[in-house]
N, CA and C atoms as an extended XYZ file, in Angstrom:
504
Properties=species:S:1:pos:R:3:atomname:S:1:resname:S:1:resid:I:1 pbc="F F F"
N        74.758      138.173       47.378 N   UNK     1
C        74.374      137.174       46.401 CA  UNK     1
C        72.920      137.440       46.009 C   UNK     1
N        72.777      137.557       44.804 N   UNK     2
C        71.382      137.774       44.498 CA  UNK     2
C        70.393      136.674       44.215 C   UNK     2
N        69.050      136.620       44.337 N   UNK     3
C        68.364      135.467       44.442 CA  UNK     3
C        69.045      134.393       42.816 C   UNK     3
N        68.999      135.239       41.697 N   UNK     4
C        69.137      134.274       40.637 CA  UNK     4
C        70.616      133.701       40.881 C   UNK     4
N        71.668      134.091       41.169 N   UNK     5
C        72.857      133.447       42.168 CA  UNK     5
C        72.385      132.009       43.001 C   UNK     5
N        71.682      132.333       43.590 N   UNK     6
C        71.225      131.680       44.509 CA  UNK     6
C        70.355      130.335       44.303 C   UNK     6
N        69.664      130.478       43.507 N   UNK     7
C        68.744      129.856       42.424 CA  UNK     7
C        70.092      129.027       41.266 C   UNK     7
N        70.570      129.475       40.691 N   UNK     8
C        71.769      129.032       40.360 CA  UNK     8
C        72.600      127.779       41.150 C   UNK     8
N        72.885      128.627       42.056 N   UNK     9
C        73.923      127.372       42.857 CA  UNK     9
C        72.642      125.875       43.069 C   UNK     9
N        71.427      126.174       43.111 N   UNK    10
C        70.587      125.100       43.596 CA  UNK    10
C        70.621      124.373       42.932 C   UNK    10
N        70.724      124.561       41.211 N   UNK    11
C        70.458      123.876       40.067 CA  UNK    11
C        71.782      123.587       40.359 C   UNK    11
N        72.711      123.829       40.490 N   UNK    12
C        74.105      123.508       39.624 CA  UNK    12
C        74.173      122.075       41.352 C   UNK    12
N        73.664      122.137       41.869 N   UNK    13
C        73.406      121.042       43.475 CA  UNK    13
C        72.906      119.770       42.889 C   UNK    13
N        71.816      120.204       42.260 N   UNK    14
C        70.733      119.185       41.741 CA  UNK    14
C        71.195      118.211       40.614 C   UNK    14
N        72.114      119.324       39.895 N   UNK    15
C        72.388      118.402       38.273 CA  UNK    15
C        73.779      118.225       38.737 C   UNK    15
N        74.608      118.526       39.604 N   UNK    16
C        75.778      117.757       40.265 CA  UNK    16
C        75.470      116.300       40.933 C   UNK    16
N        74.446      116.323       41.736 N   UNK    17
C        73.906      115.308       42.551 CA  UNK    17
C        73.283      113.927       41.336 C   UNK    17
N        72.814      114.601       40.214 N   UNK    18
C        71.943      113.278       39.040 CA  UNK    18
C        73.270      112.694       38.398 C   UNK    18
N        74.243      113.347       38.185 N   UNK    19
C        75.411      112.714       37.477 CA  UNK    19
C        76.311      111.982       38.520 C   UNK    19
N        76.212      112.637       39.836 N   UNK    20
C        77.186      111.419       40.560 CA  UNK    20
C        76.127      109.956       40.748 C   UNK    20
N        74.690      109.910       40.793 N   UNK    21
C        73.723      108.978       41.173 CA  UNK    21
C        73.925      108.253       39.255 C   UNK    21
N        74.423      109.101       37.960 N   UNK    22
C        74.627      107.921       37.099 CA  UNK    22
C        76.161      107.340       37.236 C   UNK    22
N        76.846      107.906       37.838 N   UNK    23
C        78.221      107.177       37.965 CA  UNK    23
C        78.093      105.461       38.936 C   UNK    23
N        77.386      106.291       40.151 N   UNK    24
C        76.936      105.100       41.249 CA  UNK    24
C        76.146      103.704       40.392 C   UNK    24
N        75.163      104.255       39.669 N   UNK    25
C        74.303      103.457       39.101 CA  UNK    25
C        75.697      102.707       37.692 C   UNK    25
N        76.437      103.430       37.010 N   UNK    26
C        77.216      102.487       36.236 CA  UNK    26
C        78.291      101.839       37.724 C   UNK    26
N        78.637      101.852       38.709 N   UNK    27
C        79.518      101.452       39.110 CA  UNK    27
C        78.684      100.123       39.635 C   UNK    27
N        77.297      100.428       40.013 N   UNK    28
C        76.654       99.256       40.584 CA  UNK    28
C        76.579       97.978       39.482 C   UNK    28
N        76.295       98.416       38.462 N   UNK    29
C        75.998       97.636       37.600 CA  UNK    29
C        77.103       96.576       36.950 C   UNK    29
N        78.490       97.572       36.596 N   UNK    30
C        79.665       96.920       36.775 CA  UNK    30
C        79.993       95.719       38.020 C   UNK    30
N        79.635       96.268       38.634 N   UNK    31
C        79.719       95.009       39.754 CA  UNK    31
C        78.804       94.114       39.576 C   UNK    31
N        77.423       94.166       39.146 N   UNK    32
C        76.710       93.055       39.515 CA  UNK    32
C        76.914       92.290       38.471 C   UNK    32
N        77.392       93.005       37.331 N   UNK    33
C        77.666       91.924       36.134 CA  UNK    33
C        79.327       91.631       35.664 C   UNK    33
N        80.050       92.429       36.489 N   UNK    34
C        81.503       91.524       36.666 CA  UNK    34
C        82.237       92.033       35.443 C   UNK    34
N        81.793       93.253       34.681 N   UNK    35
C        82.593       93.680       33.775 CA  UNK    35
C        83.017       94.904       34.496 C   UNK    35
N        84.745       95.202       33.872 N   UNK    36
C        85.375       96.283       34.484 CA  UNK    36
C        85.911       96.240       35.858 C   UNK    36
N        85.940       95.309       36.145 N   UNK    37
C        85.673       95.188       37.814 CA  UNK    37
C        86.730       94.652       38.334 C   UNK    37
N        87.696       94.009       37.410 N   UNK    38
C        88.747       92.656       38.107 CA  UNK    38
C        89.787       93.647       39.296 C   UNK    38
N        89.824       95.047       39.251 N   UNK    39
C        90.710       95.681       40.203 CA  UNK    39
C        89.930       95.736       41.456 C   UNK    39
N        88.607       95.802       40.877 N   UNK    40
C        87.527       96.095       42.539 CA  UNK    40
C        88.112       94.161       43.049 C   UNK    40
N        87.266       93.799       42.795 N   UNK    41
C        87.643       92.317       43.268 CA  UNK    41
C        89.389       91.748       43.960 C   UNK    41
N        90.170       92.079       42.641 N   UNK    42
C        91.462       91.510       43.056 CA  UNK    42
C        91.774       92.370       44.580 C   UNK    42
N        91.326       93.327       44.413 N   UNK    43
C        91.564       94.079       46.487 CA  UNK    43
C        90.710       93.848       47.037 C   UNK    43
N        89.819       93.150       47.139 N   UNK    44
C        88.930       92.586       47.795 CA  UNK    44
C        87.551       93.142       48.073 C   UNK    44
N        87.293       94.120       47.253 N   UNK    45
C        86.024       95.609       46.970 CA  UNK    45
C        84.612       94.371       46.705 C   UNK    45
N        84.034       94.278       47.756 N   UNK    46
C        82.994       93.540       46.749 CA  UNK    46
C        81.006       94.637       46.587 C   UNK    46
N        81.035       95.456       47.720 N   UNK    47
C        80.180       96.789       47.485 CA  UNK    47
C        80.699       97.903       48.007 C   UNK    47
N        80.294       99.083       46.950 N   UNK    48
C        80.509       99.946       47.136 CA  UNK    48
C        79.762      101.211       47.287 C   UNK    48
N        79.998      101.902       48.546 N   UNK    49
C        78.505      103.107       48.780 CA  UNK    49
C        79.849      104.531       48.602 C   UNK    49
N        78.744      105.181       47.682 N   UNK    50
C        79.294      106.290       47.212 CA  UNK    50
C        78.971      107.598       47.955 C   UNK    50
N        79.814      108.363       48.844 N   UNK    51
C        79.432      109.802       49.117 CA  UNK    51
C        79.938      110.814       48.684 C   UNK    51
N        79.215      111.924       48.102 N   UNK    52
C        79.155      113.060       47.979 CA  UNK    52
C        78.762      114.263       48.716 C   UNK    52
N        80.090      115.562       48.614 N   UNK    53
C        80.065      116.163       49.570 CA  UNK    53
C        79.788      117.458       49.059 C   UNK    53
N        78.535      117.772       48.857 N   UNK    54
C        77.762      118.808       47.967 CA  UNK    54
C        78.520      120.077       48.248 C   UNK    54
N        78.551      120.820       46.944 N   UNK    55
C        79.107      121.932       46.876 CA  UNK    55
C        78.714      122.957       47.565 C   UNK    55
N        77.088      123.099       48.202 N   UNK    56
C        76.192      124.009       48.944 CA  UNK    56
C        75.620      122.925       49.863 C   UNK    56
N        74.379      124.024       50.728 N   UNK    57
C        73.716      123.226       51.157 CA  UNK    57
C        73.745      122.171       52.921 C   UNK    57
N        75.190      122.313       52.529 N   UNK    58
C        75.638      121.439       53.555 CA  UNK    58
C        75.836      121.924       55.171 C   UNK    58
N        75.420      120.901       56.087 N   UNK    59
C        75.837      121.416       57.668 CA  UNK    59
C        76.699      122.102       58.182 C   UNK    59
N        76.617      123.329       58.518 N   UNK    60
C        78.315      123.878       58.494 CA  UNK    60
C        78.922      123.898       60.239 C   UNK    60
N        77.906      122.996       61.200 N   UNK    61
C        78.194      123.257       62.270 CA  UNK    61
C        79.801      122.887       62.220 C   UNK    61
N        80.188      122.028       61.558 N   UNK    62
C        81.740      121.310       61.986 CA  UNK    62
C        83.067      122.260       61.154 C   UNK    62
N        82.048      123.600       60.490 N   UNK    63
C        83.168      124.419       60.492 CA  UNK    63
C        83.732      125.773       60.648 C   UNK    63
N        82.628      125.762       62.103 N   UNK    64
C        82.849      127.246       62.332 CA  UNK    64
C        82.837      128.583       62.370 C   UNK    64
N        81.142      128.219       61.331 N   UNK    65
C        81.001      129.325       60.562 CA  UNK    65
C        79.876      130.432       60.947 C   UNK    65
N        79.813      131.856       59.955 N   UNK    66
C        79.611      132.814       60.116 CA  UNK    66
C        77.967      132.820       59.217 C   UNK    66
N        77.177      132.582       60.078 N   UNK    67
C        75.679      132.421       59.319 CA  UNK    67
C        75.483      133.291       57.901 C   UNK    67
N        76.312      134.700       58.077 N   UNK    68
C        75.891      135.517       57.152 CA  UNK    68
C        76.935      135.321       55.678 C   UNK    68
N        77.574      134.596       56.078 N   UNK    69
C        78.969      134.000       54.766 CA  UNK    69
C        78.625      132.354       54.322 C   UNK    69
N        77.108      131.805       54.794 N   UNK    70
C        76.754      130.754       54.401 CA  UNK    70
C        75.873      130.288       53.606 C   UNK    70
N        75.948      129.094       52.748 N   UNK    71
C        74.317      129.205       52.019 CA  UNK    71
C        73.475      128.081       52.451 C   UNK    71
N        72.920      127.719       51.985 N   UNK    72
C        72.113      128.928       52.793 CA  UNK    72
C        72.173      128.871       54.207 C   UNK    72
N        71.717      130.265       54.709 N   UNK    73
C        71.858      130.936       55.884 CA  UNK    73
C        71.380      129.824       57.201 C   UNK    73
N        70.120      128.971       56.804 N   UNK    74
C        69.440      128.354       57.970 CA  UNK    74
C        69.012      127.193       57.146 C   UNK    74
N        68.600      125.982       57.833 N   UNK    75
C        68.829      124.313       57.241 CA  UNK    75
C        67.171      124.589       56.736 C   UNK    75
N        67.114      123.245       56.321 N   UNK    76
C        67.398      121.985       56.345 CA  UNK    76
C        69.194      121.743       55.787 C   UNK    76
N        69.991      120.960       56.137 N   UNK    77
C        71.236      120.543       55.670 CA  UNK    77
C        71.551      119.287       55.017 C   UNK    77
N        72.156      119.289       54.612 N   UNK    78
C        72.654      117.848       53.901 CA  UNK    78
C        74.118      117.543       55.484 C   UNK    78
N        74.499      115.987       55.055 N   UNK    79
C        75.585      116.052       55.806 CA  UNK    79
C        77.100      116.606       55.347 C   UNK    79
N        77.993      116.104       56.031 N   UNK    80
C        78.840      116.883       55.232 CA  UNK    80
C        79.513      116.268       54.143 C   UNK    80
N        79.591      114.531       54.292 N   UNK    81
C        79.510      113.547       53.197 CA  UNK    81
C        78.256      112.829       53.212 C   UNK    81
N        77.967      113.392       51.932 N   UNK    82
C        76.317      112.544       52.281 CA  UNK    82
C        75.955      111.165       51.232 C   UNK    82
N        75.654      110.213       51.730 N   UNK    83
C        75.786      109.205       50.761 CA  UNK    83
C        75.128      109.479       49.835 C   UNK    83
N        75.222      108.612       48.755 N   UNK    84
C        74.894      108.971       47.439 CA  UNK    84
C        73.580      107.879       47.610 C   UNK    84
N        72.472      108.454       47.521 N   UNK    85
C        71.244      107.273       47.252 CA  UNK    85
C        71.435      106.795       45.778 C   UNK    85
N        71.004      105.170       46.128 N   UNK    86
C        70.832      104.604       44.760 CA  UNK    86
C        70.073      105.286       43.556 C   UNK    86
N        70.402      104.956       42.355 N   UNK    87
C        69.311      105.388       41.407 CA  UNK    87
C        68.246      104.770       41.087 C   UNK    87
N        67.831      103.610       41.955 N   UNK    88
C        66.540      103.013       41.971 CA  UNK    88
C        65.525      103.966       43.213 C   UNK    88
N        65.874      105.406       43.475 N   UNK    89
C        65.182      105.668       44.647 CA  UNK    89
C        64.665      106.991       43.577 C   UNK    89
N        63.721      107.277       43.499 N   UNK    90
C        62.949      108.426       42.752 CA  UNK    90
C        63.872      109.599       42.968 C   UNK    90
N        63.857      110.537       42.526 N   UNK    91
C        64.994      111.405       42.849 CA  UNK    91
C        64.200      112.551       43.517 C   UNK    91
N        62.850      112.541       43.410 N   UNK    92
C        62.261      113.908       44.512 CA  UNK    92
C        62.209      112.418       45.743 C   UNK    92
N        62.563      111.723       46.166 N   UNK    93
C        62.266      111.142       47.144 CA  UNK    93
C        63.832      111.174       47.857 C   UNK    93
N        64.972      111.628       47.241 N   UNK    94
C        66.207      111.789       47.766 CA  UNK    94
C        66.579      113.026       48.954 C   UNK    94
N        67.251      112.756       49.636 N   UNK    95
C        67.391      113.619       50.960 CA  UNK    95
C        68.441      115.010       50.261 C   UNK    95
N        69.384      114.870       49.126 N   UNK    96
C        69.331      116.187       48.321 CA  UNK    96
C        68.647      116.914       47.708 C   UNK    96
N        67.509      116.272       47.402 N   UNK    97
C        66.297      116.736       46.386 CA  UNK    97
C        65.145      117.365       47.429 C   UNK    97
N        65.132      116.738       48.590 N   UNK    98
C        64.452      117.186       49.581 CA  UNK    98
C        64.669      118.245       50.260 C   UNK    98
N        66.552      118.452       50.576 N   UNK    99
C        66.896      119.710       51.087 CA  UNK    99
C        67.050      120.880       49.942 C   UNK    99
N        66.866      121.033       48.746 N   UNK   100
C        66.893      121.951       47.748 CA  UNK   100
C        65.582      122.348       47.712 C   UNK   100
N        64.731      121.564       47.384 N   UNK   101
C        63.424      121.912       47.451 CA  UNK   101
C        62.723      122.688       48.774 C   UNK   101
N        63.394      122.445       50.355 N   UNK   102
C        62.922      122.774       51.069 CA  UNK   102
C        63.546      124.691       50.811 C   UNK   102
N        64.550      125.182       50.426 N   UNK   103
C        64.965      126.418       50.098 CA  UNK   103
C        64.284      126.948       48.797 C   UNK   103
N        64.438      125.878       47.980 N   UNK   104
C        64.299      126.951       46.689 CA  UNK   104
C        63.103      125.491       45.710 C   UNK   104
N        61.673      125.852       45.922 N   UNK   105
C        60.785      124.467       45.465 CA  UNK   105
C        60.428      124.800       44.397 C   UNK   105
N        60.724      126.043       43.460 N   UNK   106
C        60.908      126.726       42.343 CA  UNK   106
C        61.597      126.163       41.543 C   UNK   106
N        63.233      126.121       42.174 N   UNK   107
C        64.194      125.548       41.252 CA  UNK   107
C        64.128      124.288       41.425 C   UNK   107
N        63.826      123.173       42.096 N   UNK   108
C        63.580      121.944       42.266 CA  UNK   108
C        61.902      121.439       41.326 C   UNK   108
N        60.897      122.216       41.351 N   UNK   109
C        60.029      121.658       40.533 CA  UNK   109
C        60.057      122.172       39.154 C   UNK   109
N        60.926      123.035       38.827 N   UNK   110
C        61.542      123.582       37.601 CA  UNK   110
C        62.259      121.743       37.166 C   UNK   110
N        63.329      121.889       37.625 N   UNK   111
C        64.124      121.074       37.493 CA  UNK   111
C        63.773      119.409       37.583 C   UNK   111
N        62.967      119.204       38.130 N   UNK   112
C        62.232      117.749       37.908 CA  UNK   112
C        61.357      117.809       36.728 C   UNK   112
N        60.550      119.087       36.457 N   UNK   113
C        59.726      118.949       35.259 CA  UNK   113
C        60.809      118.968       33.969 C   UNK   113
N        61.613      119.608       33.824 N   UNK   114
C        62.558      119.505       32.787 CA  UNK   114
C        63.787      118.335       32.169 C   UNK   114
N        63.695      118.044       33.289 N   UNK   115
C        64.716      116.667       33.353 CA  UNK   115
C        64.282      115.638       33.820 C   UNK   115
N        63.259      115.311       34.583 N   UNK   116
C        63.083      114.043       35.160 CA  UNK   116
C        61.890      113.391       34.122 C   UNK   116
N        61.591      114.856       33.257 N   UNK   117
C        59.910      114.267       32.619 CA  UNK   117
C        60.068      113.349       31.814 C   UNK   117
N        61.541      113.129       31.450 N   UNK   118
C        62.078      111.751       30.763 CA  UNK   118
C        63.014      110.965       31.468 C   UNK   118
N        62.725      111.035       32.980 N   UNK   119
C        63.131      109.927       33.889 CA  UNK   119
C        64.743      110.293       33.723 C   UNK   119
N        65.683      111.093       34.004 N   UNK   120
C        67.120      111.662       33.952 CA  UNK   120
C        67.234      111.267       32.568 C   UNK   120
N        66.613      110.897       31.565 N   UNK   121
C        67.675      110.978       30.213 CA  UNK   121
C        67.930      112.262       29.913 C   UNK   121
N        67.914      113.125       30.295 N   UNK   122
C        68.338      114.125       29.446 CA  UNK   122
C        69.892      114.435       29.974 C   UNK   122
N        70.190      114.413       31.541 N   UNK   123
C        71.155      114.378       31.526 CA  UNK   123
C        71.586      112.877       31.573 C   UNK   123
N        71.091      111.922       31.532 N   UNK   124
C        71.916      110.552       31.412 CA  UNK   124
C        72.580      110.530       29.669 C   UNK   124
N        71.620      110.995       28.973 N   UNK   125
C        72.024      110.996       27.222 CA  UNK   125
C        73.412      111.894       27.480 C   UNK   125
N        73.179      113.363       27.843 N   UNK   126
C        74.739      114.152       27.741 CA  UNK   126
C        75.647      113.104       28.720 C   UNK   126
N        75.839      112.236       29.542 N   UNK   127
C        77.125      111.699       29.875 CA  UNK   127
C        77.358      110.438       28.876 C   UNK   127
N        76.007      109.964       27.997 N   UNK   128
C        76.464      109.091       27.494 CA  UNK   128
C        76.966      109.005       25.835 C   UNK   128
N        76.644      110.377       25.933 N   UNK   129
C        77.202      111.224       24.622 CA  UNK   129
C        78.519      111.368       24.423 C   UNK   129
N        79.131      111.775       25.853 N   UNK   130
C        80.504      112.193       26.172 CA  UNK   130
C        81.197      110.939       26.227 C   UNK   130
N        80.880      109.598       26.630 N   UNK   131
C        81.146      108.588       26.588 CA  UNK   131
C        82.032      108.082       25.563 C   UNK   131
N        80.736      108.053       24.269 N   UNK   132
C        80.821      107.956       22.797 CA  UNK   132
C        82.188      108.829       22.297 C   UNK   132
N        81.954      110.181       22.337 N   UNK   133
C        83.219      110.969       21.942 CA  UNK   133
C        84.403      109.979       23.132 C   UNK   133
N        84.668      109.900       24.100 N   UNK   134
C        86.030      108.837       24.650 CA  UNK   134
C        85.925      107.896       23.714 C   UNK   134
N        85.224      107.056       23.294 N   UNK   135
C        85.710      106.342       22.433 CA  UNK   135
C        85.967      106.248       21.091 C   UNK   135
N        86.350      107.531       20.793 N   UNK   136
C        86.657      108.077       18.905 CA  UNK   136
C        88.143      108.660       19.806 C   UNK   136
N        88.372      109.057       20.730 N   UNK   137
C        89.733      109.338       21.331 CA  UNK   137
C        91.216      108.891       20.523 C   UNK   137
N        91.303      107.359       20.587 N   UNK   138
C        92.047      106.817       19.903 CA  UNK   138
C        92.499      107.109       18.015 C   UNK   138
N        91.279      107.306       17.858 N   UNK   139
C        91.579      107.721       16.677 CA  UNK   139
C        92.004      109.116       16.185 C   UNK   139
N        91.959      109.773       17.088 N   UNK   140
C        92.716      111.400       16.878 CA  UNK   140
C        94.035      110.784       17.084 C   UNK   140
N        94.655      109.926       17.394 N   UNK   141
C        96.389      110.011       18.031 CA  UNK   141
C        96.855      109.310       16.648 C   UNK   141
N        98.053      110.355       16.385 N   UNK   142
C        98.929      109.895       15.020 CA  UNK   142
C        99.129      108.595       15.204 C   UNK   142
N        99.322      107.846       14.623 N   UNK   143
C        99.472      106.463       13.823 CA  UNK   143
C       101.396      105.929       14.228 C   UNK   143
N       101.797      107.458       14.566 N   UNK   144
C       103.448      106.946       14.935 CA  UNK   144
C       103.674      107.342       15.674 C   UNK   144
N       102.912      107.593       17.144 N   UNK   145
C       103.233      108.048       18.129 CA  UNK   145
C       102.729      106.303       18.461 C   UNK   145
N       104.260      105.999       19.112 N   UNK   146
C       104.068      104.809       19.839 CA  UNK   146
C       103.552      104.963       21.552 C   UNK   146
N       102.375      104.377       22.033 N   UNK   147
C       101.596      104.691       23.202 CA  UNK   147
C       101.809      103.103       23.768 C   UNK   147
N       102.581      103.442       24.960 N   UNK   148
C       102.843      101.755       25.808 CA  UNK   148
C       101.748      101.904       27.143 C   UNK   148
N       101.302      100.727       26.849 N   UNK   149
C       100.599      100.638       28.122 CA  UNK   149
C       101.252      100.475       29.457 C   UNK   149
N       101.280      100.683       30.786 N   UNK   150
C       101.573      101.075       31.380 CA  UNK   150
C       101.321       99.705       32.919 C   UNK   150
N       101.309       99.451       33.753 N   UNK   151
C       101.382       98.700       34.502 CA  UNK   151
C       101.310       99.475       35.679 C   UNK   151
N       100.102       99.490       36.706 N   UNK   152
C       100.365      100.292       38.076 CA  UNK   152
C        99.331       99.520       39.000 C   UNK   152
N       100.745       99.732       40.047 N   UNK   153
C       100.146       98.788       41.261 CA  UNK   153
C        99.548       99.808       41.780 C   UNK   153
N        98.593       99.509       42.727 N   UNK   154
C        97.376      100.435       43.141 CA  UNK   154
C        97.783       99.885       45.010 C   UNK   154
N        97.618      100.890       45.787 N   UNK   155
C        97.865      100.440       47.170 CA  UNK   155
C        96.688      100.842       48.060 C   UNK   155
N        95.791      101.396       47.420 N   UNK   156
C        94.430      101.598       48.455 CA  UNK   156
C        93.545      101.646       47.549 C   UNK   156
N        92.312      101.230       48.234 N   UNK   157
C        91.109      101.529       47.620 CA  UNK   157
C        90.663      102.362       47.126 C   UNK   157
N        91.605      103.839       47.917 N   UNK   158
C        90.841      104.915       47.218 CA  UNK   158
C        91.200      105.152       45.618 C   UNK   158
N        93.072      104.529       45.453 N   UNK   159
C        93.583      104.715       44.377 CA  UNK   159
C        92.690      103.627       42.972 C   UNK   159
N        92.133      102.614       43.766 N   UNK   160
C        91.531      101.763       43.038 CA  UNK   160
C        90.161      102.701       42.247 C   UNK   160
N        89.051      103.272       43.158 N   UNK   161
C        88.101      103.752       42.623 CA  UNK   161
C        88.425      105.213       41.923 C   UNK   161
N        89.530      105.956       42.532 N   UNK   162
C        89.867      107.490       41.164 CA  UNK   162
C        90.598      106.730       39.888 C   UNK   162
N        91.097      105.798       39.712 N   UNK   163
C        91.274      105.201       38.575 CA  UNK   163
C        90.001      104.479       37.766 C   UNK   163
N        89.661      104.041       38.611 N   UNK   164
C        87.953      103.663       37.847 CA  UNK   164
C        87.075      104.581       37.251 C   UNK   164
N        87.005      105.660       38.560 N   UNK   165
C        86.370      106.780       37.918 CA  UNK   165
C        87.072      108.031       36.889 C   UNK   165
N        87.977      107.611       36.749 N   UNK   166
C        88.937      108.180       35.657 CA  UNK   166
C        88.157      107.364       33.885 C   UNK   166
N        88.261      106.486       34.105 N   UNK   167
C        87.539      105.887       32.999 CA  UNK   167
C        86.221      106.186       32.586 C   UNK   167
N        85.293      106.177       33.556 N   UNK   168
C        84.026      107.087       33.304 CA  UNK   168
C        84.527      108.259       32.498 C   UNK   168
């Protein structure tokens, strides 16, 4: 793997990690203001802590592995589900932002000067861009294609939140 590989996977860690912290941050918010929410509630969901189980980076004691087939090779580590810190917590003050930076403080102060210098809008605007296009959706579908809504009982929590986050 060559360093820009390497450098690569860090960024693609970092801007994986800011989009699950805006999902958390719309899911928090949904809750505190009670829109979207009547499935969290009707099962009895009243908070919810989000983990993510980073694509790199991560502790590999629990799987056995071969130092020289790992990335990186030697820690700092993330866990192997690592909670998702709120988005009220600075994001160089996050324990992902901390273990990227401790490998690669290049691609981490790259990456805060470029994106954070407007506080995540830059990637908060592209998810809320993509948003916008879901809702012109409806209007691509022919006019005589009859579309029935659908009715589904949900039996776990987990089925409750991949349907939620299906909507995102």
């Amino acid at each position: 793997m060559t360093v820009e590989d390497m450098e690569a996977r860090a960024l693609w860690v970092l801007e994986g990690f800011v989009l699950v912290r805006k999902i958390s941050s719309k899911l928090r918010d949904s809750m505190e203001n009670g829109t979207g929410t009547t499935r969290f509630q009707d099962d009895g969901i009243r908070r919810v802590q989000i983990y993510w189980n980073a694509p790199a980076f991560v502790d590999p004691d629990d799987f056995g592995w071969d130092e020289r087939r790992w990335f990186p090779c030697k820690g700092p580590f993330l866990k192997h589900w690592h909670p998702v810190e709120s988005d009220v917590v600075p994001l160089q003050d996050t324990e992902v932002f901390k273990v990227v930076s401790a490998h690669f403080p290049e691609v981490a102060s790259r990456f805060q000067e470029t994106l954070l210098g407007e506080s995540e809008t830059a990637i908060i605007r592209q998810v809320d861009e993509l948003e916008e296009d879901v809702d012109d959706i409806p209007k691509l579908v022919p006019e005589e294609l009859e579309i029935e809504e659908q009715e589904c009982k949900v039996d776990t929590h987990f089925e409750v939140l991949s349907q939620w986050f299906d909507i995102l």
